[in-house]
LUMGU-376120 format. One record per residue (C-alpha): residue in three letters; x, y, z. Coordinates in steps of 0.25 Angstrom, whole numbers. Example, Ala and Ser with C-alpha at 12.3 -4.5 7.8 and 13.67 -1.06 7.14 Angstrom:
<pts>
{pt "ALA", {49, -18, 31}}
{pt "SER", {55, -4, 29}}
</pts>
This chain:
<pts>
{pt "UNK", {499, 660, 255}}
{pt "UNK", {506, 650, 266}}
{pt "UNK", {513, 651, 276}}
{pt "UNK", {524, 646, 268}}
{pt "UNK", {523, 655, 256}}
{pt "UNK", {523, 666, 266}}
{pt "UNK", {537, 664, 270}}
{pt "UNK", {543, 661, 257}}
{pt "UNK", {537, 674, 250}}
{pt "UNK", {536, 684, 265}}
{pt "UNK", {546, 693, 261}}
{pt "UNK", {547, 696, 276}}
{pt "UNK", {549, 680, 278}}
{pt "UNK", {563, 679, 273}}
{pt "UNK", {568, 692, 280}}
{pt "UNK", {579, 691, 288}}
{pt "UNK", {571, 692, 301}}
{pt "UNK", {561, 682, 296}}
{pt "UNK", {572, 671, 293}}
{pt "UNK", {580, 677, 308}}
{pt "UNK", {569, 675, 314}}
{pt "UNK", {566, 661, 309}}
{pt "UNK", {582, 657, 309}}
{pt "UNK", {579, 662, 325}}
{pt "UNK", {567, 653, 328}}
{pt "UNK", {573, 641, 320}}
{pt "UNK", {586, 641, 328}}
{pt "UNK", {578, 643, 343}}
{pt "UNK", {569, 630, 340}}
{pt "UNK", {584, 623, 335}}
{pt "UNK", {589, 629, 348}}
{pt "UNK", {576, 624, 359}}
{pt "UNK", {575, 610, 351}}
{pt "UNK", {590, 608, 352}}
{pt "UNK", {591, 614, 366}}
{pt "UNK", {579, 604, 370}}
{pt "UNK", {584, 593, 367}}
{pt "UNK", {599, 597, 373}}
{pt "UNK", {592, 600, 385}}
{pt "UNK", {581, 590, 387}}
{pt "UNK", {590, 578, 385}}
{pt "UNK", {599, 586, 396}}
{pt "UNK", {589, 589, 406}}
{pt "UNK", {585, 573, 402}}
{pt "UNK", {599, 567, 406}}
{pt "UNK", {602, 576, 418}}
{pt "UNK", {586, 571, 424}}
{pt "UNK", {590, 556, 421}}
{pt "UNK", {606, 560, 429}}
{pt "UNK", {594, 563, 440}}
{pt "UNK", {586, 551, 441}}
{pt "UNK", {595, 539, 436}}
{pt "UNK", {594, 527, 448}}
{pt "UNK", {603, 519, 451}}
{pt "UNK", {596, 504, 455}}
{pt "UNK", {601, 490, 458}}
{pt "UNK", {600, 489, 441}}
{pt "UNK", {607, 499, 439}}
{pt "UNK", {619, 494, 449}}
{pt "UNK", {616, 480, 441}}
{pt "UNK", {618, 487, 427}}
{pt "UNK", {630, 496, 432}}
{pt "UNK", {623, 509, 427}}
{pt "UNK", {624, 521, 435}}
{pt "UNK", {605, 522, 436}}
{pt "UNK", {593, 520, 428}}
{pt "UNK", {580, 528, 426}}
{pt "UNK", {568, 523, 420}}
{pt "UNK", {558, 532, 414}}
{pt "UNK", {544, 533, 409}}
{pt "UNK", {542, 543, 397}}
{pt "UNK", {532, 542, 386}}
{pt "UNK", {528, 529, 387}}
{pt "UNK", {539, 521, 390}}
{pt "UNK", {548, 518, 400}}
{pt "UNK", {563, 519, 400}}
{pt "UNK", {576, 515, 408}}
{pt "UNK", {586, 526, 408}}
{pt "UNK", {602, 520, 412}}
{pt "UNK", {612, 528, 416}}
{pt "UNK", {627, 522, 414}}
{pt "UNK", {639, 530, 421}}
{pt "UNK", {650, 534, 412}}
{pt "UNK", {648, 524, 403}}
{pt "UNK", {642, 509, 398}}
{pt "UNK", {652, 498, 398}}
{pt "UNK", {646, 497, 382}}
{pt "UNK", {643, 508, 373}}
{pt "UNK", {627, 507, 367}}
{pt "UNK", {627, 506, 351}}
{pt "UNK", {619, 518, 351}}
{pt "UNK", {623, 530, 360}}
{pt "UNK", {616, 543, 362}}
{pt "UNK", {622, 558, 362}}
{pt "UNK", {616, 570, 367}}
{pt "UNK", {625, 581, 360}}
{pt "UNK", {619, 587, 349}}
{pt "UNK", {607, 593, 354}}
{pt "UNK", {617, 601, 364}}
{pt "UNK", {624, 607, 352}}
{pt "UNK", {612, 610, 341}}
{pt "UNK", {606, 617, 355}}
{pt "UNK", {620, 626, 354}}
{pt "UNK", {622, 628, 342}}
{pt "UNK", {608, 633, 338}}
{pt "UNK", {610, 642, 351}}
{pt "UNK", {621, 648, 345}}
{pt "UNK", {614, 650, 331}}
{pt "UNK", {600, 655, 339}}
{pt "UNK", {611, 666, 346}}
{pt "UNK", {616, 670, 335}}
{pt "UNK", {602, 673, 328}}
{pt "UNK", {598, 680, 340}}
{pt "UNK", {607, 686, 343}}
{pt "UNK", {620, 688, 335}}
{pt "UNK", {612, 689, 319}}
{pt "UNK", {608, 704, 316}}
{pt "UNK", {617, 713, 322}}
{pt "UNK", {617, 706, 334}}
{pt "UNK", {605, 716, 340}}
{pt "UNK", {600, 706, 350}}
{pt "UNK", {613, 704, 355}}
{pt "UNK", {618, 717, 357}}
{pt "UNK", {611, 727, 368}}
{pt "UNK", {614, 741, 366}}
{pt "UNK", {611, 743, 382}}
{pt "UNK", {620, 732, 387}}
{pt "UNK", {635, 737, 377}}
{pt "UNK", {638, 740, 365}}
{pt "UNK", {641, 730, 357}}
{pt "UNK", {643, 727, 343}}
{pt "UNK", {636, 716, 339}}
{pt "UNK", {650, 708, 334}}
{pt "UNK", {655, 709, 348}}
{pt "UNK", {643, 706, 355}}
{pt "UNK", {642, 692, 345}}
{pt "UNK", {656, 690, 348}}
{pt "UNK", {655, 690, 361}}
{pt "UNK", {641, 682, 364}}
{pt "UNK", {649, 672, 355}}
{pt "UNK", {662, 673, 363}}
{pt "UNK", {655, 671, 376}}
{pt "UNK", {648, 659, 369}}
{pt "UNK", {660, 653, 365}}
{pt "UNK", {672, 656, 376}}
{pt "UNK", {661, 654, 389}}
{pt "UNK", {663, 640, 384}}
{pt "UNK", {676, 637, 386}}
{pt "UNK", {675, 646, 399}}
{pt "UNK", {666, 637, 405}}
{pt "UNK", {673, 624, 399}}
{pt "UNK", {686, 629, 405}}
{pt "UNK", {679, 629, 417}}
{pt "UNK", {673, 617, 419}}
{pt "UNK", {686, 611, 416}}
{pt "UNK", {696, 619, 427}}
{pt "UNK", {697, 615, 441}}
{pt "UNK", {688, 627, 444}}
{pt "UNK", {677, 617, 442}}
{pt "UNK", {682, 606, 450}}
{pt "UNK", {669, 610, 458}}
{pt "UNK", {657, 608, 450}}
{pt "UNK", {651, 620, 459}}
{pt "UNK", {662, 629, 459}}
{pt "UNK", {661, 627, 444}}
{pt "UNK", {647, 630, 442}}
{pt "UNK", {649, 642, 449}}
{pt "UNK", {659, 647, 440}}
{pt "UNK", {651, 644, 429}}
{pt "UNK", {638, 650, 432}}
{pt "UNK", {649, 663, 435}}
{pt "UNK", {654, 661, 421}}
{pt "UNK", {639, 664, 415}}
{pt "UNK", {636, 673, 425}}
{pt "UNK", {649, 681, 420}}
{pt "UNK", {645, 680, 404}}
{pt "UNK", {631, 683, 406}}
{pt "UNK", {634, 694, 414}}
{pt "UNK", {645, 697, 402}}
{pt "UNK", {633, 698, 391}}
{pt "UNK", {623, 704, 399}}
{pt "UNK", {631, 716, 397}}
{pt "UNK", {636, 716, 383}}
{pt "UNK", {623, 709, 376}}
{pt "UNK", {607, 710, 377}}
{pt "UNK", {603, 702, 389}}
{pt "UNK", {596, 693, 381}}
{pt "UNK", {608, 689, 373}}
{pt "UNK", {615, 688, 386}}
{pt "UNK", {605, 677, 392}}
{pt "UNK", {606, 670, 378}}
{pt "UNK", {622, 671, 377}}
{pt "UNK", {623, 666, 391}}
{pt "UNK", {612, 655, 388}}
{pt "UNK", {619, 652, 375}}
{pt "UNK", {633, 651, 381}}
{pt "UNK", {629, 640, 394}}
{pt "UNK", {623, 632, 381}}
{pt "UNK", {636, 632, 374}}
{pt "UNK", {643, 628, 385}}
{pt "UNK", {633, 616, 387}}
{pt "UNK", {633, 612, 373}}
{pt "UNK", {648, 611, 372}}
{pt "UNK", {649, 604, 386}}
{pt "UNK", {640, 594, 377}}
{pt "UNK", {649, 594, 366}}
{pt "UNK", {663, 597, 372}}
{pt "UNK", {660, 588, 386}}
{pt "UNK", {650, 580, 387}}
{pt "UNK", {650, 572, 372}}
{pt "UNK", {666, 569, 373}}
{pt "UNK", {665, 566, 387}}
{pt "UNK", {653, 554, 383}}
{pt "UNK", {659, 553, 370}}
{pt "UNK", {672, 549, 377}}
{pt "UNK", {664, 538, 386}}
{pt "UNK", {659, 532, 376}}
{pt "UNK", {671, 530, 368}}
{pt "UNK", {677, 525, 380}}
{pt "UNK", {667, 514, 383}}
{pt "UNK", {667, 511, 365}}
{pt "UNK", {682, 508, 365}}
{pt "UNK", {681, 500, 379}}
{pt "UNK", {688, 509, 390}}
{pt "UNK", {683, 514, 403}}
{pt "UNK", {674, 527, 401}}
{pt "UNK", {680, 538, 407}}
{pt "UNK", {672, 543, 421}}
{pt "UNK", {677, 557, 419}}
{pt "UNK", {672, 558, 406}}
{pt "UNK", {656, 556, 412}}
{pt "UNK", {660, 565, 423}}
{pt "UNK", {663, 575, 413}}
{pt "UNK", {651, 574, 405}}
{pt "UNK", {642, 574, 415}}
{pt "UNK", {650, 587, 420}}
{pt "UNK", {648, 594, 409}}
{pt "UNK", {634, 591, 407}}
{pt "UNK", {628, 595, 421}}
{pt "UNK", {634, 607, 417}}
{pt "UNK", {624, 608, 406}}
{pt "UNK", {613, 604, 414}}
{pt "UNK", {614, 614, 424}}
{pt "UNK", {616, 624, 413}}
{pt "UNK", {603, 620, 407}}
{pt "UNK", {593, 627, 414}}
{pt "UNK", {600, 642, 413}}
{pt "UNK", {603, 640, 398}}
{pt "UNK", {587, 636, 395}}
{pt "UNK", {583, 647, 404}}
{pt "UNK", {592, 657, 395}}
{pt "UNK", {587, 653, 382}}
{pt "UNK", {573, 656, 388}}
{pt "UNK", {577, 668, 392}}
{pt "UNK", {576, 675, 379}}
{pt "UNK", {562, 676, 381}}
{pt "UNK", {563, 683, 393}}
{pt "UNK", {568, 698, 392}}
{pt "UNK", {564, 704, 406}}
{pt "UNK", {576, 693, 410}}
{pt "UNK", {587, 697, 399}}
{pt "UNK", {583, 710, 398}}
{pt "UNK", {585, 712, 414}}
{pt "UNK", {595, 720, 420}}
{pt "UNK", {600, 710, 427}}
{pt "UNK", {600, 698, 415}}
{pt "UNK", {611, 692, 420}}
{pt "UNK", {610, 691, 434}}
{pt "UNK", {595, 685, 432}}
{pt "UNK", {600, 676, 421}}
{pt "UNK", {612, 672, 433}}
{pt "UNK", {601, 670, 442}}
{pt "UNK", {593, 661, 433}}
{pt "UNK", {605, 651, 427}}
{pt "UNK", {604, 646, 443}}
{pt "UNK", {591, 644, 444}}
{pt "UNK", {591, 634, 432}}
{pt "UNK", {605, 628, 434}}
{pt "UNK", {597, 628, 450}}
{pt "UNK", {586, 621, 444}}
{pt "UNK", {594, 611, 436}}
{pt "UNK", {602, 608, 447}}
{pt "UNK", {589, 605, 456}}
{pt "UNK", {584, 597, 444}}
{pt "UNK", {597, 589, 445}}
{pt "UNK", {597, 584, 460}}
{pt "UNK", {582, 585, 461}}
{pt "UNK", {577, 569, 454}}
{pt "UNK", {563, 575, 453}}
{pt "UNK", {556, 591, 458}}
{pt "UNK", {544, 588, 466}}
{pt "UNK", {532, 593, 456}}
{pt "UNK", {526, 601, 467}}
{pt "UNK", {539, 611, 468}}
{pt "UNK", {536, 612, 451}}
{pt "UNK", {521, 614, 455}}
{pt "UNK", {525, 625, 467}}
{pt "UNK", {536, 633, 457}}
{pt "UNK", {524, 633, 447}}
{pt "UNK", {514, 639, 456}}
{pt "UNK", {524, 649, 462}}
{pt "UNK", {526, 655, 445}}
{pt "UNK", {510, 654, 444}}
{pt "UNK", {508, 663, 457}}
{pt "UNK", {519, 672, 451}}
{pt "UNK", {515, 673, 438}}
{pt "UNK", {499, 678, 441}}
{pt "UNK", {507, 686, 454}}
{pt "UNK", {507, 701, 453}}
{pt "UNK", {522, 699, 451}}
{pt "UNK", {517, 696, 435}}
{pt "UNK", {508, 707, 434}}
{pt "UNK", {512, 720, 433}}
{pt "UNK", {504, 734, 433}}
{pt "UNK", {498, 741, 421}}
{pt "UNK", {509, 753, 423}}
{pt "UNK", {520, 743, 423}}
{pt "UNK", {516, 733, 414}}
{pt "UNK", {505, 733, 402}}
{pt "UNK", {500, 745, 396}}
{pt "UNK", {488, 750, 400}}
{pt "UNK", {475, 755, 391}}
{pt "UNK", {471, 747, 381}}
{pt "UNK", {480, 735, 378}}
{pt "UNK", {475, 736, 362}}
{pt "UNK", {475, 751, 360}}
{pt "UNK", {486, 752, 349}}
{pt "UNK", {498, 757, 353}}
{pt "UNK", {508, 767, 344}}
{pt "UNK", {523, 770, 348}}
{pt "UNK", {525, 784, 352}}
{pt "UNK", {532, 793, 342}}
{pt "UNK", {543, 798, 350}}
{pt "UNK", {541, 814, 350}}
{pt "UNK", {550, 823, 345}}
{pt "UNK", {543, 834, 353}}
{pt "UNK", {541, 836, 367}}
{pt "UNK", {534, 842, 379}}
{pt "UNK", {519, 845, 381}}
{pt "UNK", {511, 849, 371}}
{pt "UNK", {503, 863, 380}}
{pt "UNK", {509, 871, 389}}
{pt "UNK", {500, 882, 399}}
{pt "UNK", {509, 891, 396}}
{pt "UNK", {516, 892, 384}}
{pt "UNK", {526, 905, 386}}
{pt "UNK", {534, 900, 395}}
{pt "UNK", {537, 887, 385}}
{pt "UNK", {546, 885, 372}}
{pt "UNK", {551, 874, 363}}
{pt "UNK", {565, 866, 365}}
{pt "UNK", {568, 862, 350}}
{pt "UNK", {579, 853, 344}}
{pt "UNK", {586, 841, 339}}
{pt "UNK", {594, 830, 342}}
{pt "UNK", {607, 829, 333}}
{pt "UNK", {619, 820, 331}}
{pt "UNK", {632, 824, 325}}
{pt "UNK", {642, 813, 320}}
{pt "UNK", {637, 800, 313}}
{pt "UNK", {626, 791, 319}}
{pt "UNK", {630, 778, 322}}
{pt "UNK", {622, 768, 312}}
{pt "UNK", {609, 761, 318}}
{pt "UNK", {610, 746, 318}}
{pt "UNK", {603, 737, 309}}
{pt "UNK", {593, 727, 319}}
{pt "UNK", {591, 714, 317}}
{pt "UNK", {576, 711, 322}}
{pt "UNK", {574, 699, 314}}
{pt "UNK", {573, 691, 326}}
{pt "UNK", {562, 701, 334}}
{pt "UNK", {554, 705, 323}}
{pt "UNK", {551, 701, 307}}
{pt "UNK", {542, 713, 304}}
{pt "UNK", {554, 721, 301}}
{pt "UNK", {560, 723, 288}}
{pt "UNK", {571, 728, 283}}
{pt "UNK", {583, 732, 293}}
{pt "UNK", {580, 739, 308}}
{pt "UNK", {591, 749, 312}}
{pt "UNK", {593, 753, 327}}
{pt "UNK", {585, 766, 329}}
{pt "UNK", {596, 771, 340}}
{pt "UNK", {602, 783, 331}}
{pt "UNK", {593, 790, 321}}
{pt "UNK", {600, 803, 316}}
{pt "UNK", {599, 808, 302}}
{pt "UNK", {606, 821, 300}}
{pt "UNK", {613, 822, 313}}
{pt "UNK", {599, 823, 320}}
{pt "UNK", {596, 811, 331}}
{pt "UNK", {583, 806, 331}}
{pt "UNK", {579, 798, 345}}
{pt "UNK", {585, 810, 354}}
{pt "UNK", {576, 809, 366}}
{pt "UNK", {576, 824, 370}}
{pt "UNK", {573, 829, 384}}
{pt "UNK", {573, 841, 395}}
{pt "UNK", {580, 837, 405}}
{pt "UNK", {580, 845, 415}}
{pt "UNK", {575, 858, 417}}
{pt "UNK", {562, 856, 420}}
{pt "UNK", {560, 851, 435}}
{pt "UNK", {549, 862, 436}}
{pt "UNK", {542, 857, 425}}
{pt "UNK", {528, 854, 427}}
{pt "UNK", {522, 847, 414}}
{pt "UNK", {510, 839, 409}}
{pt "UNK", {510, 824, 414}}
{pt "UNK", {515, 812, 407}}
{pt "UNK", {506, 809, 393}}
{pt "UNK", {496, 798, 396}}
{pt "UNK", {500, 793, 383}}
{pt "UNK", {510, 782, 383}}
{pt "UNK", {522, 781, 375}}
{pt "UNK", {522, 769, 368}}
{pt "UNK", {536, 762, 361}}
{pt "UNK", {534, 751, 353}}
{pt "UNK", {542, 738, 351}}
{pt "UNK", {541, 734, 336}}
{pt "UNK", {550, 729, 325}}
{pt "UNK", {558, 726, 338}}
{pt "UNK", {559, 743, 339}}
{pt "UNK", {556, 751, 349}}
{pt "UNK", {547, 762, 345}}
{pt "UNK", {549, 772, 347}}
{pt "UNK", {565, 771, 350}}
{pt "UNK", {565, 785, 359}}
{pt "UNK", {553, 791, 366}}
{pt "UNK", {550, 798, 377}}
{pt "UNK", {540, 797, 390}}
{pt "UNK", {535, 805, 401}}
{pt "UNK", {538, 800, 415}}
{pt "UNK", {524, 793, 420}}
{pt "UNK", {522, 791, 405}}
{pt "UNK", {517, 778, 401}}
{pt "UNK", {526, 771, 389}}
{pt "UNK", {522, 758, 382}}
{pt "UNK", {529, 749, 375}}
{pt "UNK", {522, 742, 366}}
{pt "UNK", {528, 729, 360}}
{pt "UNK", {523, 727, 343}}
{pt "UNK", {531, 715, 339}}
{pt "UNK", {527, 702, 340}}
{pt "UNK", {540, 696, 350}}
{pt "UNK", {545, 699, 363}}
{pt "UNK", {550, 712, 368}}
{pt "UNK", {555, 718, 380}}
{pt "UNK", {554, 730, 387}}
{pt "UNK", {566, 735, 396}}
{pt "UNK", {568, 748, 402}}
{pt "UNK", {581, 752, 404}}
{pt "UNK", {580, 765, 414}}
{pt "UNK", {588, 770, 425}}
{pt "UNK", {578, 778, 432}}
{pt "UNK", {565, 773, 427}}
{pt "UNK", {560, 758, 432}}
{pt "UNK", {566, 748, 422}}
{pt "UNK", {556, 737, 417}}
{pt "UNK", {560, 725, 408}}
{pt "UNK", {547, 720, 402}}
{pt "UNK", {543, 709, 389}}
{pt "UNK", {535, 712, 378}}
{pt "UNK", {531, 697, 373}}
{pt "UNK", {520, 700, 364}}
{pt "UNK", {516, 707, 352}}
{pt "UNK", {508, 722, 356}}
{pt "UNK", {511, 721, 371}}
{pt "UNK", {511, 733, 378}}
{pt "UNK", {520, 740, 391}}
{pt "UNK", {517, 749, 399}}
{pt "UNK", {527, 757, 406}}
{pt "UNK", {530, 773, 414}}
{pt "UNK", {542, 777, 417}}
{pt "UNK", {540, 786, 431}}
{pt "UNK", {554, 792, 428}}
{pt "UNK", {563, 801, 419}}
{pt "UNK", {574, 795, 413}}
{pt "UNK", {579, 798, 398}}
{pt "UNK", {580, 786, 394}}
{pt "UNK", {574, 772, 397}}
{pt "UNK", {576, 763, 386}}
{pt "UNK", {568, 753, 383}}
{pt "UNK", {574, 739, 378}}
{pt "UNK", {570, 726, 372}}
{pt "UNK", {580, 717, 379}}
{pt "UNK", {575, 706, 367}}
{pt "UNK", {579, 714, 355}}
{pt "UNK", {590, 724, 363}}
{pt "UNK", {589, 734, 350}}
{pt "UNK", {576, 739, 354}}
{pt "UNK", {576, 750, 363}}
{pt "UNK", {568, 763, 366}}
{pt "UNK", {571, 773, 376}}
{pt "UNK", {562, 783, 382}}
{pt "UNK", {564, 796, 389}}
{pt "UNK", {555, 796, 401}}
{pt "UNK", {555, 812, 405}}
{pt "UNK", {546, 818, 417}}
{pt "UNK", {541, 829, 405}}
{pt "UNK", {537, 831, 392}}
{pt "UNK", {549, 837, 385}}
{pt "UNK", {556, 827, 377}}
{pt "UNK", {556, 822, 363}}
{pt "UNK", {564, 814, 355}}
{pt "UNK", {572, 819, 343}}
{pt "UNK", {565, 814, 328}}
{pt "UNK", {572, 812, 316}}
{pt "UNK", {577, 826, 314}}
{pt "UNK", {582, 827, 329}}
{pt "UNK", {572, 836, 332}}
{pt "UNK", {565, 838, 345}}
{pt "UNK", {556, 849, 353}}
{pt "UNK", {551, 851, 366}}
{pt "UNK", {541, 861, 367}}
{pt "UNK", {534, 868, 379}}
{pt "UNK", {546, 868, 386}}
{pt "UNK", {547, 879, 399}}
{pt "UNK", {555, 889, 396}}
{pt "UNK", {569, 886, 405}}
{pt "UNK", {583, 878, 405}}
{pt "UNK", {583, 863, 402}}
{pt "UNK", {593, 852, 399}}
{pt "UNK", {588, 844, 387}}
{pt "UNK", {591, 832, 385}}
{pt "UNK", {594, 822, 371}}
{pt "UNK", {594, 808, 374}}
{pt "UNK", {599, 797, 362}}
{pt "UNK", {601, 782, 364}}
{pt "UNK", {613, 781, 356}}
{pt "UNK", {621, 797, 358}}
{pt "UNK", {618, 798, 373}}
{pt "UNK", {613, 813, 378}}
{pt "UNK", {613, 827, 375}}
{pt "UNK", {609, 838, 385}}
{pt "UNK", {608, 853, 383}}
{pt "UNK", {602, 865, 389}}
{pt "UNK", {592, 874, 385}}
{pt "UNK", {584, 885, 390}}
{pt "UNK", {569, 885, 383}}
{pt "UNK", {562, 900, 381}}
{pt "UNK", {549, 901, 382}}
{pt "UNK", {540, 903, 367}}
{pt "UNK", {555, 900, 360}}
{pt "UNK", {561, 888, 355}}
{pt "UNK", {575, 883, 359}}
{pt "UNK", {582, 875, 351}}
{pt "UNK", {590, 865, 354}}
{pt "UNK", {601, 853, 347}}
{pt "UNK", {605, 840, 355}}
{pt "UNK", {618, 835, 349}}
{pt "UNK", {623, 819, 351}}
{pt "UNK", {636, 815, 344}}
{pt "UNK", {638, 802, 337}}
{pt "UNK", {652, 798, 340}}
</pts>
């Protein structure tokens, strides 16, 4: 069967995800093509702004410089007339439609990515609360009103000073993309951002720049005097453009870089690197030509860097050790804790219970993972709350305190593994020794990324571009939780509970949980849940008996 006959009759072919996934890819070409040529003939224009001459002919023809050019076999003369020729040509050519096809299929690519399904990419449960409709509403607010912000701008006495003016507006996106760092994922905020500085480019092209030239060509059609100011204006708005250029192509390339979205500080490294390209396209505009040997030294500098130790990093830091091809299984998170012998076992007893939750559970969101993943089908619900008949599943339960005298067996040598597939961490909740290795092994065949988000452990924020790669990581400190993150795909989450010993579990599907071998004594247990908070109580552990015990959380 072709390849043809294979997606007419796949069932999976013509699954939601297949054809998102498709629409996805169809509108990112549309997008690049349109932005390419938007771009490239800008970049072109600006470079010619550079390098026209004025000469003894061009004094003679009453034309503000020429440039000749060599390209592809043939030589050309490039002229340059201010404001405008005393006779209009017969044919006349308009750069405007690849500014707004570059718009409008951004605008279509953000709304697939990011507002389709639920809005899940959009929304990150670790940055605010928000409902998808008010987290769509306001990424298209801010698209739309930053617009008239910045035009309103641009035409007050505020910006009588073209420095003063760029100042203020470099504030302005500094103040949204500080704004959306913290209500959306971070890699919608770079996007949003990057999305809005285009919008304002293509209108200036459409609200500025077309009427302005539009109105110096009817002027010289009908026989008047252009207008100077109109030119002036033009050529206002589009320098703002060009200086804009380089941040908004560095943002749309940031969606492949998580470790910078992801970052804790997004927004002032995304601040920090909207100078550098604006630094970059200013140079480019003073600067006729960069000598090639300062290309050739900036290269040699990346090269050093990139083969430095500064790109390598240590087996307990980085890639897991062993065999690099031994098959790998997620770690079933266990319902049972503490160590399996004892020396003494009269002096030990058993802390039994569950996990329960009175009121009704809020319902689990559906996921729309059509956009990571097309091996899934049917619907993927959030795993957050899992309670049937009042008992909580996922509960990560814990002594403590109580045992500072506790002189136990060392962390397992075995590694607890968590698994990124169907754009899942699995397992959800798990726990680890302190010095205990964890992996993380990455089963899908797209990028994720890893982000710790810990309070007393070291944070890390590491990517995970290809299918079976594997991480390797210890946490040297207790802390209930650190939650792992994918800043990608911001519903996927999995928490760990790092404790210094063995008793802990995590409640199954009836709530239950037991700690056995514990030392007779007092203790404060704990029940962590990622949704419902914590629960402590104190109990006192008898030695050969079985305490029971019930953790309540209430659902509001």
């Amino acid at each position: 069967m072709d390849l043809s006959r294979q997606l007419i009759h796949s069932p999976a072919s013509m699954s939601p995800a297949f054809v998102t996934e498709w629409l996805n890819l169809s509108v990112r070409w549309i997008h690049v093509i349109a932005g390419i040529m938007w771009i490239g003939s800008s970049l072109f224009f600006n470079w010619l702004d550079a390098r026209i001459e004025k000469n003894e002919r061009t004094k003679e023809k009453g034309i503000e410089g020429e440039l000749w050019m060599v390209h592809s076999g043939g030589f050309y003369d490039v002229e340059k007339t201010l404001v405008a020729p005393k006779v209009m040509p017969k044919h006349l050519h308009w750069f405007k439609w690849e500014a707004m096809f570059t718009m409008l299929s951004g605008w279509l690519l953000l709304d697939i990515v990011f507002f389709q399904g639920g809005a899940v990419t959009l929304i990150d449960p670790n940055v605010s609360d928000l409902s998808p409709t008010t987290a769509v509403a306001l990424s298209i607010g801010v698209l739309v009103a930053s617009w008239f912000v910045y035009d309103v701008l641009w035409r007050s006495p505020l910006t009588a000073n073209v420095p003063i003016g760029a100042v203020i507006t470099y504030g302005l996106v500094l103040g949204v993309l500080y704004f959306l760092s913290h209500k959306v994922s971070g890699r919608a905020a770079f996007l949003l951002t990057g999305g809005m500085m285009g919008t304002w480019m293509a209108t200036n092209v459409w609200v500025h720049i077309i009427p302005a030239q539009k109105g110096l060509v009817k002027a010289v059609t009908e026989g008047k005097k252009p207008d100077e100011k109109l030119a002036k204006h033009a050529k206002t708005r589009s320098r703002h453009n060009n200086y804009m250029t380089y941040p908004v192509v560095l943002i749309m390339l940031s969606n492949h870089f998580p470790g910078v979205y992801g970052h804790q500080y997004n927004w002032i490294i995304l601040a920090g690197l909207i100078v550098v390209g604006a630094s970059i396209r200013h140079l480019q505009n003073v600067k006729k030509e960069l000598a090639p040997g300062i290309l050739i030294a900036v290269l040699l500098v990346l090269l050093t860097v990139a083969h430095s130790s500064l790109t390598s990093a240590p087996v307990s830091a980085g890639s897991a050790g062993g065999d690099p091809s031994a098959p790998l299984t997620p770690t079933t998170p266990a319902t049972q804790g503490g160590p399996e012998k004892v020396a003494n076992e009269s002096v030990v007893g058993v802390l039994k219970g569950a996990v329960k939750l009175e009121g009704t559970p809020p319902p689990n969101k559906v996921l729309n993972v059509g956009t990571c993943t097309s091996d899934i089908e049917g619907p993927v619900t959030s795993d957050a709350v899992l309670s049937k008949g009042g008992k909580l599943q996922n509960a990560f339960v814990w002594i403590k305190s109580g045992l500072d005298a506790y002189k136990g067996p060392a962390a397992p040598g075995e590694p607890v593994v968590i698994d990124q597939k169907g754009c899942m961490y699995k397992p959800h909740v798990v726990g680890a020794r302190v010095g205990q290795k964890v992996i993380f092994l990455n089963s899908d065949p797209v990028l994720h990324n890893v982000r710790a988000v810990a309070e007393t452990n070291a944070t890390f924020n590491d990517m995970m571009p290809t299918k079976d790669m594997r991480l390797e990581k210890v946490f040297d400190k207790s802390e209930v939780p650190v939650r792992a993150k994918c800043d990608v795909h911001p519903w996927m989450s999995a928490f760990v509970g790092v404790v210094p010993h063995p008793f802990f579990a995590v409640s199954g599907e009836a709530g239950e949980f037991s700690l056995v071998n514990v030392p007779e004594g007092t203790y404060e247990i704990e029940a962590w849940h990622e949704v419902f908070g914590r629960q402590t109580q104190k109990v006192t552990v008898k030695a050969r008996e079985t305490t029971e015990v019930s953790l309540t959380f209430r659902a509001e």
